[in-house]
Short mmCIF file of the C-alpha atoms (twelve columns), coordinates in Angstrom:
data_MODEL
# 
_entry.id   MODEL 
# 
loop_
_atom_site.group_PDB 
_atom_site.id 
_atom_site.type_symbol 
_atom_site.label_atom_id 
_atom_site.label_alt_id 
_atom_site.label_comp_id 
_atom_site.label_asym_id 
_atom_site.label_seq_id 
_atom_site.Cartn_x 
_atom_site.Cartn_y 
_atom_site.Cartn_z 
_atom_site.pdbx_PDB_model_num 
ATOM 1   C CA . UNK A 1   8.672   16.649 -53.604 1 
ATOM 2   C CA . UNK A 2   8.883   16.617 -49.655 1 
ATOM 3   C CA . UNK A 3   11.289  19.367 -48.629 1 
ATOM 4   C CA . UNK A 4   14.106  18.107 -46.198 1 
ATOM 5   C CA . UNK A 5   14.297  18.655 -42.810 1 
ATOM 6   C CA . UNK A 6   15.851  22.700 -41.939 1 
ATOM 7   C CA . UNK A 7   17.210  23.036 -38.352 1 
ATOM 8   C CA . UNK A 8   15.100  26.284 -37.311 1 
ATOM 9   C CA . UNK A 9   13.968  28.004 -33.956 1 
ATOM 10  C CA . UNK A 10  10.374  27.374 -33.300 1 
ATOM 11  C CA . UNK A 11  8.009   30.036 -33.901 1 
ATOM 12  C CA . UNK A 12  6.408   30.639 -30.331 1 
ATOM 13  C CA . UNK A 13  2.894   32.285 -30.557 1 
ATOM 14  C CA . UNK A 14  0.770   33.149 -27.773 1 
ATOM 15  C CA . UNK A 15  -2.940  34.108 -28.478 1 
ATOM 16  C CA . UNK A 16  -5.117  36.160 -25.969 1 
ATOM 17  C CA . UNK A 17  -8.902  36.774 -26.838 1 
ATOM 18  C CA . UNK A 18  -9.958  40.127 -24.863 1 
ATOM 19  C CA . UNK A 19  -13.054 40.416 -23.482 1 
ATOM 20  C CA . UNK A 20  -15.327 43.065 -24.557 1 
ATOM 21  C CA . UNK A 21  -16.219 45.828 -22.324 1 
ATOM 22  C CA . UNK A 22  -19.641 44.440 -21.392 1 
ATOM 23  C CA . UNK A 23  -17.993 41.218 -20.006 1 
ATOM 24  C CA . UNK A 24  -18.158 38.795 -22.449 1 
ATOM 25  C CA . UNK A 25  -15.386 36.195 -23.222 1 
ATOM 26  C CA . UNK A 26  -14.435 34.268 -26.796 1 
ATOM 27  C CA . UNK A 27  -17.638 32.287 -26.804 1 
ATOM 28  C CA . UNK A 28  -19.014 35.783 -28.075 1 
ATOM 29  C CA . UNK A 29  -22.547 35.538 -29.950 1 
ATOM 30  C CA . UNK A 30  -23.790 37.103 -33.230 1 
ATOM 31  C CA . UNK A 31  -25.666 40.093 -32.173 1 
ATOM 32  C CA . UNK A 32  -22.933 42.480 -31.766 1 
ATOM 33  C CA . UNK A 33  -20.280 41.264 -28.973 1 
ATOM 34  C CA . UNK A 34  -18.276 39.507 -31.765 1 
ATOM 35  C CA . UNK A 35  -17.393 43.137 -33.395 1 
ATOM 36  C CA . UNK A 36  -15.382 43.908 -29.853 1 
ATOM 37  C CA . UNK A 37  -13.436 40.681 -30.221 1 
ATOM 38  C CA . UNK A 38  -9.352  41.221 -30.248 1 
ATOM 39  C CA . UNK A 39  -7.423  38.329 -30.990 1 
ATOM 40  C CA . UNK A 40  -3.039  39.291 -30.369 1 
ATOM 41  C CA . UNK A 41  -0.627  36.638 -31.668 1 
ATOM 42  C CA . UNK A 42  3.074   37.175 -30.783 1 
ATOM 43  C CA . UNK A 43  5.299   35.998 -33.715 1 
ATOM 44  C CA . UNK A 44  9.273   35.138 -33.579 1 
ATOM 45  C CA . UNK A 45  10.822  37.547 -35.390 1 
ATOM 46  C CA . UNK A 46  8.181   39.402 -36.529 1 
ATOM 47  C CA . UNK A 47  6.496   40.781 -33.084 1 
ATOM 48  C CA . UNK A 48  2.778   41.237 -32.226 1 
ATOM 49  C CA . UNK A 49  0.181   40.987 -34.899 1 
ATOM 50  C CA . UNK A 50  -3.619  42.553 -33.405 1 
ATOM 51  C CA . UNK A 51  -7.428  42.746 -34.763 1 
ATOM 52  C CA . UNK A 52  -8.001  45.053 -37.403 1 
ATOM 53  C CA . UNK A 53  -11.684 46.021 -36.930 1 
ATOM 54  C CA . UNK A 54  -12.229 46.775 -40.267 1 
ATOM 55  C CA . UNK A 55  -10.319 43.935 -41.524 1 
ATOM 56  C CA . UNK A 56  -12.634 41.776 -38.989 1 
ATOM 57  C CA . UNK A 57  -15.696 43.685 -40.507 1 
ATOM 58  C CA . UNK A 58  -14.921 41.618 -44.142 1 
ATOM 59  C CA . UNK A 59  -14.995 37.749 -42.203 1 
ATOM 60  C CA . UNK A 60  -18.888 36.150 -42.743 1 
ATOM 61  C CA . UNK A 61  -21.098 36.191 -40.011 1 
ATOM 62  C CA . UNK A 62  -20.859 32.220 -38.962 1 
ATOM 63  C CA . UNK A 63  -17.255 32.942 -38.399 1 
ATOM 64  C CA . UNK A 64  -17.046 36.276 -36.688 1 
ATOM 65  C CA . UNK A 65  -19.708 34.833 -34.039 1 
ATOM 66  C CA . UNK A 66  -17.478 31.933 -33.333 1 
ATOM 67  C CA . UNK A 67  -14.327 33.606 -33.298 1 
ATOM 68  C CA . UNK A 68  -12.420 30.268 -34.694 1 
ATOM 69  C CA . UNK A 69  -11.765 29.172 -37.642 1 
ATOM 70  C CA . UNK A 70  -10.916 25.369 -38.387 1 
ATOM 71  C CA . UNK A 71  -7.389  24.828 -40.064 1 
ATOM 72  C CA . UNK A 72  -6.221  20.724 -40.969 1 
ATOM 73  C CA . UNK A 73  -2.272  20.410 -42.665 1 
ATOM 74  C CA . UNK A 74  -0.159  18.113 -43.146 1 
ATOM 75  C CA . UNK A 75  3.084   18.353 -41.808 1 
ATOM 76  C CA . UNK A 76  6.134   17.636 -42.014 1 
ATOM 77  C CA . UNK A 77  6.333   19.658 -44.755 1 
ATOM 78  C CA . UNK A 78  9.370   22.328 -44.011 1 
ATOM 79  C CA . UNK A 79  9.405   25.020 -43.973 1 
ATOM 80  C CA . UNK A 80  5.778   25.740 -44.191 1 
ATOM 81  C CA . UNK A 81  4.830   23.202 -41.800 1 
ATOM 82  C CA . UNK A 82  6.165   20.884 -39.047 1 
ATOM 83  C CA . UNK A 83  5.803   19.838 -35.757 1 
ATOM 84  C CA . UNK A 84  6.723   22.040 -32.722 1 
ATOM 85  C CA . UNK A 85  7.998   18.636 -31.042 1 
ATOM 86  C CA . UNK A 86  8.518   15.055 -32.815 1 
ATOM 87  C CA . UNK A 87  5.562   12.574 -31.251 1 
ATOM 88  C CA . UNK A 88  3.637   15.740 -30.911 1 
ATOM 89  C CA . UNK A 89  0.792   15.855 -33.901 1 
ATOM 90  C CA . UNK A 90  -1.404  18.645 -32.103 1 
ATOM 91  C CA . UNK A 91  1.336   21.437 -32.371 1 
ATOM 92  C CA . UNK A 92  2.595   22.918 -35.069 1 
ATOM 93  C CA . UNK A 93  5.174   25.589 -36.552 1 
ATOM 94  C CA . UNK A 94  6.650   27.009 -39.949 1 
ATOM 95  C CA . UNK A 95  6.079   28.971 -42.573 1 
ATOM 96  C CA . UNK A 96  2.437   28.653 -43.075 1 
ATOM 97  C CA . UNK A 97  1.308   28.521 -39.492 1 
ATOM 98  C CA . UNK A 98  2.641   31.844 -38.392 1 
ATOM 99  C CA . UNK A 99  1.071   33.621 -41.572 1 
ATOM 100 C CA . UNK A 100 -1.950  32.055 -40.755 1 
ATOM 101 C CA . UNK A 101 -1.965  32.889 -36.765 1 
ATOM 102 C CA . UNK A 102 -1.127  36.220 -37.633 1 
ATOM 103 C CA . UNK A 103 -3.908  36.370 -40.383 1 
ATOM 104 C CA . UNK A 104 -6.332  35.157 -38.286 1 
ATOM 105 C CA . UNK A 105 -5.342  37.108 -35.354 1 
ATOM 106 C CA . UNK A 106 -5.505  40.557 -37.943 1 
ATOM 107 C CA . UNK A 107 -9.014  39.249 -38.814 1 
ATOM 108 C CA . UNK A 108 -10.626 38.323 -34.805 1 
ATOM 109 C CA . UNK A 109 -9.915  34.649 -35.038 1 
ATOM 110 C CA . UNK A 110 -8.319  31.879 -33.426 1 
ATOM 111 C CA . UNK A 111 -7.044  29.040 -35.643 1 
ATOM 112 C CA . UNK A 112 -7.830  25.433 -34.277 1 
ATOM 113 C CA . UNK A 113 -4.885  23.203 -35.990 1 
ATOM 114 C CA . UNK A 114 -5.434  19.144 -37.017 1 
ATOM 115 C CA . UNK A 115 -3.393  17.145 -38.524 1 
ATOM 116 C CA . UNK A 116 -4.973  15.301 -41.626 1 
ATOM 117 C CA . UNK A 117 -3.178  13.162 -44.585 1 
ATOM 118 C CA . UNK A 118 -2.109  15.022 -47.454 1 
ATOM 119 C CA . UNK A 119 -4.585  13.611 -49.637 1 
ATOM 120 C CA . UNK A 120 -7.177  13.890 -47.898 1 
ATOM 121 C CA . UNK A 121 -6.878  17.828 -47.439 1 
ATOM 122 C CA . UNK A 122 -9.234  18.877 -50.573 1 
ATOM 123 C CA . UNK A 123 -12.347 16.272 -49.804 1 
ATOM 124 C CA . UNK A 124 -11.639 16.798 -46.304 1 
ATOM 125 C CA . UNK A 125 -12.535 20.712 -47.136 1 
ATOM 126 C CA . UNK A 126 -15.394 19.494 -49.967 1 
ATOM 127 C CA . UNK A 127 -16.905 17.877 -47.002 1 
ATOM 128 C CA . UNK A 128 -16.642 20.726 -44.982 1 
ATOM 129 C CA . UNK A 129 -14.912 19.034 -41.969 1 
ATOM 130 C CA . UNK A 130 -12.929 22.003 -41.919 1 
ATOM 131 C CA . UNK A 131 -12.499 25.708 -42.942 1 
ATOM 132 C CA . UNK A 132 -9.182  26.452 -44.295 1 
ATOM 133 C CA . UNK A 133 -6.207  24.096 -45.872 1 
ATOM 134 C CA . UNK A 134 -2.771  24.924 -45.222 1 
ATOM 135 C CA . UNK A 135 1.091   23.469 -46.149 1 
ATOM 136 C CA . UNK A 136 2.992   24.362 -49.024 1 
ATOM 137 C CA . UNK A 137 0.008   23.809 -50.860 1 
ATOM 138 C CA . UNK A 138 0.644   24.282 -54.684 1 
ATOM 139 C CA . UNK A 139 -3.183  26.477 -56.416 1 
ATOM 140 C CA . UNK A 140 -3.329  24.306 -59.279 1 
ATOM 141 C CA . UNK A 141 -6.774  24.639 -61.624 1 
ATOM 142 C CA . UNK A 142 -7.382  21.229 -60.848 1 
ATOM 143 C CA . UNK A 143 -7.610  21.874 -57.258 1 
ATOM 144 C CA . UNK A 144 -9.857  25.199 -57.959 1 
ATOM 145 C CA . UNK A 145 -12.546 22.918 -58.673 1 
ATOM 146 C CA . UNK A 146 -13.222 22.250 -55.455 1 
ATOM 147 C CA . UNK A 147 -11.370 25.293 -53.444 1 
ATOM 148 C CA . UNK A 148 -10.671 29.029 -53.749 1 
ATOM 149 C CA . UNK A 149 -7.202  29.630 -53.013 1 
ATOM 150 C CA . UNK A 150 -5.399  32.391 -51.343 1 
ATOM 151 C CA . UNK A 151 -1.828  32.962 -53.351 1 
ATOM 152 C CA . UNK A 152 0.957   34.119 -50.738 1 
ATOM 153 C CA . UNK A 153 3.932   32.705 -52.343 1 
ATOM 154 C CA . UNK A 154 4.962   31.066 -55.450 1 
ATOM 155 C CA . UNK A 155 8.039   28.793 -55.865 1 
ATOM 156 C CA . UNK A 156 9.636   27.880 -58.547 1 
ATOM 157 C CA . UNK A 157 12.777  26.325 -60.482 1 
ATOM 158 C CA . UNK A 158 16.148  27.617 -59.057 1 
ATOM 159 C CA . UNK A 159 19.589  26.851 -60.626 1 
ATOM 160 C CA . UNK A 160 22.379  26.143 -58.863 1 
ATOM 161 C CA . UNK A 161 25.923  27.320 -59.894 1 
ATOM 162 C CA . UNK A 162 29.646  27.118 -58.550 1 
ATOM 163 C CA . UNK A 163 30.344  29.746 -56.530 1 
ATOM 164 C CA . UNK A 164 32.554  31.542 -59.215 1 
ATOM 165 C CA . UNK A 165 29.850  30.704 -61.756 1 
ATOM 166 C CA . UNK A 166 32.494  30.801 -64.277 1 
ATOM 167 C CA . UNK A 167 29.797  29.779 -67.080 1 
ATOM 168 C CA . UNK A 168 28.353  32.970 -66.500 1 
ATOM 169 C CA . UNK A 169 24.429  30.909 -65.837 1 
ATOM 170 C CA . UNK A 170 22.190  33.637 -64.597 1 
ATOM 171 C CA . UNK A 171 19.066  31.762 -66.000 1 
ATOM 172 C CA . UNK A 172 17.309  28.906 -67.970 1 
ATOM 173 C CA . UNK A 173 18.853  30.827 -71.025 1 
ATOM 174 C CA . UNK A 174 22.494  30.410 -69.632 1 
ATOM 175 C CA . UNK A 175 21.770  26.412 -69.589 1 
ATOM 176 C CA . UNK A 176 21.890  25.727 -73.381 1 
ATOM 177 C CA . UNK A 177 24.496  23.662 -74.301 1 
ATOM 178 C CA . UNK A 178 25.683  22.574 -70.519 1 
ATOM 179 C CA . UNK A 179 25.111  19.652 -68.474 1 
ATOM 180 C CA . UNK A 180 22.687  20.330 -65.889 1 
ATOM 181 C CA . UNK A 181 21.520  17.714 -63.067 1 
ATOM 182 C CA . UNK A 182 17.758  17.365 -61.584 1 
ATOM 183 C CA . UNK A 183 15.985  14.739 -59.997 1 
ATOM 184 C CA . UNK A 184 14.888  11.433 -61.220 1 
ATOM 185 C CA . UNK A 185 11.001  11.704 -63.034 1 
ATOM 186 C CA . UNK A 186 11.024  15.739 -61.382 1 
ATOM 187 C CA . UNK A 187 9.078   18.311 -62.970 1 
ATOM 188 C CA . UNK A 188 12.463  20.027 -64.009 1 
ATOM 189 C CA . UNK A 189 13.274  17.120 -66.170 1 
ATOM 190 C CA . UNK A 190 10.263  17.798 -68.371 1 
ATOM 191 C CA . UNK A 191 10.231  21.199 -68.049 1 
ATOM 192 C CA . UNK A 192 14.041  21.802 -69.018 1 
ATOM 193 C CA . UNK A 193 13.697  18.712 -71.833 1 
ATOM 194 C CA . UNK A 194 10.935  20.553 -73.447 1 
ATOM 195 C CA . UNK A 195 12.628  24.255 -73.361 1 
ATOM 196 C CA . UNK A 196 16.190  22.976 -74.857 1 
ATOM 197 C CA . UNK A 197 13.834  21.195 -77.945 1 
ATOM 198 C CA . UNK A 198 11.824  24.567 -78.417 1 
ATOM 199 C CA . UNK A 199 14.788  27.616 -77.728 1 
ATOM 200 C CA . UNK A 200 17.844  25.645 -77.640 1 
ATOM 201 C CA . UNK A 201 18.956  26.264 -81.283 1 
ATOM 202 C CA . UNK A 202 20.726  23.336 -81.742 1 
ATOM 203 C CA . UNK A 203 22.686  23.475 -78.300 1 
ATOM 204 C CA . UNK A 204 20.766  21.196 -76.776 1 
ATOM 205 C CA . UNK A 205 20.861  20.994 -72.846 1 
ATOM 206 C CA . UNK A 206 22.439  17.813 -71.284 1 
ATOM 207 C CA . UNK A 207 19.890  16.108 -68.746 1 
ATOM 208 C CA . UNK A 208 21.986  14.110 -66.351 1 
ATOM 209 C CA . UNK A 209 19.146  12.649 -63.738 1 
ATOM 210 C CA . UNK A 210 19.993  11.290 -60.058 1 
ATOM 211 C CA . UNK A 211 17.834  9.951  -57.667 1 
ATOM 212 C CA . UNK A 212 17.795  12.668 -55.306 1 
ATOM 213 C CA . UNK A 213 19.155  16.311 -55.280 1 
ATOM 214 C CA . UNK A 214 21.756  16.126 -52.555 1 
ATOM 215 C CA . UNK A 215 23.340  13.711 -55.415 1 
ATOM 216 C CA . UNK A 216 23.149  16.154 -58.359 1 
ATOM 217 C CA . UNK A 217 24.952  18.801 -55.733 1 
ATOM 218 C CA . UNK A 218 27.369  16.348 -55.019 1 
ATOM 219 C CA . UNK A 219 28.002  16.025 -59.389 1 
ATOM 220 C CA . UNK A 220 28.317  20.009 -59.485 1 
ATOM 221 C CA . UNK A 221 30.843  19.972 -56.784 1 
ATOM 222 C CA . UNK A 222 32.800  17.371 -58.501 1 
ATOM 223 C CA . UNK A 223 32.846  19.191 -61.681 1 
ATOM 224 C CA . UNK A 224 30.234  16.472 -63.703 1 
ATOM 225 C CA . UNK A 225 27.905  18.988 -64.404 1 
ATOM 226 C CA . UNK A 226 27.365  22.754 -64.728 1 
ATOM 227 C CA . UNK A 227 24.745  23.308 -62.842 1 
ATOM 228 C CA . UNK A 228 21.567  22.028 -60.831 1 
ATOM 229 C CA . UNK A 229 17.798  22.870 -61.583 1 
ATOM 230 C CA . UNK A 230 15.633  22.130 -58.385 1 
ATOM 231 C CA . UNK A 231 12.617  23.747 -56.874 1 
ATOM 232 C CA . UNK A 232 14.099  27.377 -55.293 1 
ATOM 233 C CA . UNK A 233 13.327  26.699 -51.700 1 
ATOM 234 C CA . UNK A 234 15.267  23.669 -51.446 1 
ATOM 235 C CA . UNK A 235 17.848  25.428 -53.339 1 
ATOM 236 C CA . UNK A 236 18.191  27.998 -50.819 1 
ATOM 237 C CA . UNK A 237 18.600  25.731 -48.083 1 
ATOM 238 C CA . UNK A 238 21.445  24.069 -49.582 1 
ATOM 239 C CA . UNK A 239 23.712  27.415 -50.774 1 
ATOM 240 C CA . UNK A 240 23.115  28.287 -46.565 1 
ATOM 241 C CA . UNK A 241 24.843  24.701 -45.957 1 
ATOM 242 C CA . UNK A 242 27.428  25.739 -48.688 1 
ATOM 243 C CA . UNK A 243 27.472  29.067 -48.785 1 
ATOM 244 C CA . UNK A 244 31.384  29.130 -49.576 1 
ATOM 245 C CA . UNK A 245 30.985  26.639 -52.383 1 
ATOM 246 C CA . UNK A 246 27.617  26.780 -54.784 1 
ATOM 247 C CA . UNK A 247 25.218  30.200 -55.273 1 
ATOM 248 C CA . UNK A 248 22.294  30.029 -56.450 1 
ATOM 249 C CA . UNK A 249 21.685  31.742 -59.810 1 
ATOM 250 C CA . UNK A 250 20.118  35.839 -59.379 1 
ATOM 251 C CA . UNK A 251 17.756  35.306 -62.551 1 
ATOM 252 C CA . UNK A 252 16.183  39.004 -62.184 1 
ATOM 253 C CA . UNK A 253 13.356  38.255 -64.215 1 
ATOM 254 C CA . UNK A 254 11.996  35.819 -61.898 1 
ATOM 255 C CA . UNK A 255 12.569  35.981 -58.449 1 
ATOM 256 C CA . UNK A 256 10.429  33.267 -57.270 1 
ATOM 257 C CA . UNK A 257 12.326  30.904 -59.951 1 
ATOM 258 C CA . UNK A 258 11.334  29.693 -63.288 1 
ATOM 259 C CA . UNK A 259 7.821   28.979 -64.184 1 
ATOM 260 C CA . UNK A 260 6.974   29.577 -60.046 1 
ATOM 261 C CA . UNK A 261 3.646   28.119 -59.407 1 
ATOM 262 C CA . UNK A 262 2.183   30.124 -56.476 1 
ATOM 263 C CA . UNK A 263 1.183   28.442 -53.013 1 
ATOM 264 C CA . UNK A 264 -2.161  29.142 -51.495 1 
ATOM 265 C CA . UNK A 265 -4.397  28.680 -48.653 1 
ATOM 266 C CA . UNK A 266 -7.340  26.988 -49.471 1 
ATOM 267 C CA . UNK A 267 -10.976 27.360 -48.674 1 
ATOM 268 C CA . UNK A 268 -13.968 25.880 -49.635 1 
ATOM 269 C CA . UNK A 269 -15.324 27.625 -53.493 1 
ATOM 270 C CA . UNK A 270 -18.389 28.164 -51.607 1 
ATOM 271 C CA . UNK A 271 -16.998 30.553 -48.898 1 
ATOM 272 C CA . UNK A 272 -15.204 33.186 -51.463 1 
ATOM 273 C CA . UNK A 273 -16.181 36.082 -48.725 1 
ATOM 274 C CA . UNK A 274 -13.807 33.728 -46.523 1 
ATOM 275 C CA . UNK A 275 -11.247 33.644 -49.159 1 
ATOM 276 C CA . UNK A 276 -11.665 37.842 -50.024 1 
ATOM 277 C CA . UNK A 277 -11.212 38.415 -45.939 1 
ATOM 278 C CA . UNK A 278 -7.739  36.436 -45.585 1 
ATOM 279 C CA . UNK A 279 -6.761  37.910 -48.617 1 
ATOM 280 C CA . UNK A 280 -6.771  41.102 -47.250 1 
ATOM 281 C CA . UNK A 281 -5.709  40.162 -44.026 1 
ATOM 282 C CA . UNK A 282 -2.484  38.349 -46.064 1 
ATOM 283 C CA . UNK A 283 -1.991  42.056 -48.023 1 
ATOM 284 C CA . UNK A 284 -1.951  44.167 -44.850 1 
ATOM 285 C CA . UNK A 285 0.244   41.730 -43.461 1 
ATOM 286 C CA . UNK A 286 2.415   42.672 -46.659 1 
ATOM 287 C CA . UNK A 287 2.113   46.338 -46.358 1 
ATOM 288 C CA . UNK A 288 3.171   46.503 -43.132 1 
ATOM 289 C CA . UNK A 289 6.810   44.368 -42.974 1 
ATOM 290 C CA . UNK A 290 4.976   42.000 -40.872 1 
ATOM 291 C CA . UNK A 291 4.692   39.502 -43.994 1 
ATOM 292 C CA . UNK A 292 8.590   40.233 -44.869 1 
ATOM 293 C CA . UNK A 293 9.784   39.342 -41.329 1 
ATOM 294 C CA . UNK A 294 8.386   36.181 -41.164 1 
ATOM 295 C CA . UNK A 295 9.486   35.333 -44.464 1 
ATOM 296 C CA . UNK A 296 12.845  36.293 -43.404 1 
ATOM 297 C CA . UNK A 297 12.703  34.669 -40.072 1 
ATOM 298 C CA . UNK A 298 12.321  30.676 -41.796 1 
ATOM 299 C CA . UNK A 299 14.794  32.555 -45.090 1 
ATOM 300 C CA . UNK A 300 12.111  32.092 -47.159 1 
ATOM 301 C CA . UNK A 301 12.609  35.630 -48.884 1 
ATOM 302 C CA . UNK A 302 12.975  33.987 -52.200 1 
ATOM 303 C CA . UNK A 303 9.249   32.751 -52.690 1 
ATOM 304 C CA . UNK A 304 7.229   36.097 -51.492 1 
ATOM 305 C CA . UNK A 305 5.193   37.998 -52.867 1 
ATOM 306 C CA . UNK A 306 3.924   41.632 -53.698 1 
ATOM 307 C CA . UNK A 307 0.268   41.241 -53.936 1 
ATOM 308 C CA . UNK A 308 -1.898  38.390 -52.301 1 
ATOM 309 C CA . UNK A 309 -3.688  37.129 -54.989 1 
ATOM 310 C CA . UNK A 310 -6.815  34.279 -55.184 1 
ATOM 311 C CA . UNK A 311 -6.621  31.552 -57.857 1 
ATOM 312 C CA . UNK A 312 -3.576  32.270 -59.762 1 
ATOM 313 C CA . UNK A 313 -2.997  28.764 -60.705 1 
ATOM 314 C CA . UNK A 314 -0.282  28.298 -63.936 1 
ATOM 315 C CA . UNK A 315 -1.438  24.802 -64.344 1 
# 
């Protein structure tokens, strides 16, 4: 489901490639000058992210000469992808693009953006017409047939609560036996259909469907329902816009929402050393705050993660 639109600053990002000391520029070649390359990106929010020569040491040899690396999304996609300016389909912010420009950056490269259809992003990357997929991009096993993905979120199923939650629903356990609104043909319909037939107990959940969410916030509000199931991030988004109204449930025991399926960059299954290298670069982005900030800087807090994994598809 396409996320709606969330009025946020634009991520500015300025990249400089530094020449090594013997002179050379960005168009450095493979015998040695691309080990001196240092690539800076300067992220809102999150500050300046530099080379990590050993981090640079794990990127394959094609790559490290040319100091690029091809990237196609498909945006708009909020908040891991969109458009720096409508009209505009050669820039890009969000989400994914600054982890990426600052993943890049920590490994020596310089992302080159395109915008490509949605469904054309996986044989668009079987073809090799470019390196790296990006965008919200659910790792599903399906899709590992063909790409290697690099997990650095995972969203989930949120539910959505009156602000007093008076019904006391911290989690899917708290829905049994109330009313509880999703979208039309969504995966939470299914999901929450099969779960009150297997460990309801004979308080079965009532499945009250609308065509879009905004509606089934609208049925909360007015007291028709108990609560709303919806994917987390889009959850989020609305408690900011009524922050003195709803709250999204806490549900401790999974922070990136029910049954989260992680997110991942994806690269082609038969570049794993490409895969292996971002990972890294991804983790030390974690270890340092760098990954929290920018997390924090498009309120996605909800859907990060610990560890960077590869291929942890649920599905």
């Amino acid at each position: 489901m396409r996320l709606r639109r969330i009025a946020l600053g634009t991520a500015a990002l300025t990249i400089a490639l530094a020449a090594a000391a013997c002179g050379t520029n960005d168009k450095a070649d493979p015998a040695g000058t691309a080990d001196n390359r240092t690539v800076t990106v300067t992220v809102d929010g999150a500050g300046s992210v530099t080379t990590d020569p050993k981090l640079a040491a794990k990127v394959p040899a094609d790559w490290r000469a040319k100091g690029t690396i091809t990237v196609a999304t498909n945006a708009p996609y909020e908040p891991f992808i969109d458009f720096q300016n409508e009209g505009d389909t050669t820039k890009f912010k969000g989400l994914d693009y600054d982890l990426v420009q600052a993943a890049s950056a920590r490994l020596g490269l310089a992302p080159q953006w395109s915008q490509q259809p949605f469904d054309g992003l996986v044989p668009g990357l079987q073809a090799a017409k470019y390196d790296m997929i990006v965008g919200g991009i659910t790792d599903k096993k399906a899709r590992q047939q063909v790409a290697t993905f690099v997990d650095y979120s995972a969203s989930g199923t949120g539910f959505m609560v009156l602000k007093a939650n008076p019904l006391a629903i911290n989690d899917v356990t708290g829905l049994c036996g109330h009313a509880v609104g999703v979208q039309k043909a969504s995966n939470q319909a299914k999901n929450l259909a099969e779960y009150s037939k297997a460990s309801c107990d004979g308080k079965a959940i009532t499945i009250k469907e609308y065509p879009e969410n905004p509606q089934a916030v609208q049925a909360l509000l007015a007291g028709a329902i108990d609560a709303v199931a919806a994917t987390k991030v889009n959850l989020m988004e609305t408690q900011q816009q009524l922050a003195d109204k709803v709250v999204v449930a806490g549900d401790s025991a999974n922070p990136n929402g029910w049954l989260a399926s992680p997110n991942g960059f994806g690269f082609l299954k038969a570049h794993p050393d490409l895969a292996q290298a971002y990972q890294a670069a991804l983790q030390s982005l974690v270890d340092d705050g760098t990954y929290g900030k920018i997390l924090e800087h498009w309120q996605q807090q909800g859907i990060g993660l610990a560890t960077i994994t590869i291929d942890k598809a649920i599905d």
